[in-house]
N, C-alpha and C positions, 0 to 999 in steps of 0.2 A: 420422496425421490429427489436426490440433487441431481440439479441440470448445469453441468459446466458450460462455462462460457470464454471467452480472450475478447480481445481487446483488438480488433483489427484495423486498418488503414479504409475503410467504408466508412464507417461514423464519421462523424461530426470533427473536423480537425482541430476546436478551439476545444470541446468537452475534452480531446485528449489531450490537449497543450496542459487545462486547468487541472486536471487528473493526473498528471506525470509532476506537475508542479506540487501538487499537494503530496502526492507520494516522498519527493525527495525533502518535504519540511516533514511529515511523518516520521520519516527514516531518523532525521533530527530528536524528533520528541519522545517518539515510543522503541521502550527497551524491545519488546519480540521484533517491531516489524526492520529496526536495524540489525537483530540479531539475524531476520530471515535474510536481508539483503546482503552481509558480508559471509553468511554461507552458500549463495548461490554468484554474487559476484565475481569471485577468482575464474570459475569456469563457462560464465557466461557472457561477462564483460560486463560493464557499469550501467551500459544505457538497458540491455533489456533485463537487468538485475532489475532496474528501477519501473519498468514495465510491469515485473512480476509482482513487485510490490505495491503497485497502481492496483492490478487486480484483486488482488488481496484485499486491498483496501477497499473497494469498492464493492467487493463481497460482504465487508464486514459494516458499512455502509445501509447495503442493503437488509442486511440481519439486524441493523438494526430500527428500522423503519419496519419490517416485517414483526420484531415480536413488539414494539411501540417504546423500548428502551432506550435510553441516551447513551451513546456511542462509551463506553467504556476503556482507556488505552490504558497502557503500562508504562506511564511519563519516565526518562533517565530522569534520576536523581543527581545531581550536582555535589560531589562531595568538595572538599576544602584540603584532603591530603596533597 
């Protein structure tokens, strides 16, 4: 059973500063989680594009502390063209 969860204005306001901060270097490093952010960004706006992405990440975060795996991302490649 998955239990959704967000990310509300109750917690902790530094864990979301350092979570929103990691998101938007994320969105830098990994191909999916920038591909997820410029398909929901047009319509949602930048700041809770990067929200969604915070969660995401902190999903996958947590999956992977749960199966004992090392966080696995899809780094952009840098080409030279």
């Amino acid at each position: 059973m998955i239990i959704g969860f967000s990310i509300t204005r109750q917690g902790n306001t530094r864990v979301r500063h350092v979570l929103n901060q990691a998101a938007i270097r994320a969105i830098k490093k990994d191909q999916d989680l920038k591909a997820f952010f410029e398909r929901i960004a047009p319509r949602t706006g930048k700041k809770r594009a990067i929200v969604a992405v915070a969660r995401k990440l902190i999903g996958r975060i947590r999956a992977a502390f749960k199966t004992r795996q090392p966080y696995q991302m899809n780094p952009i490649t840098l080409s030279a063209a």
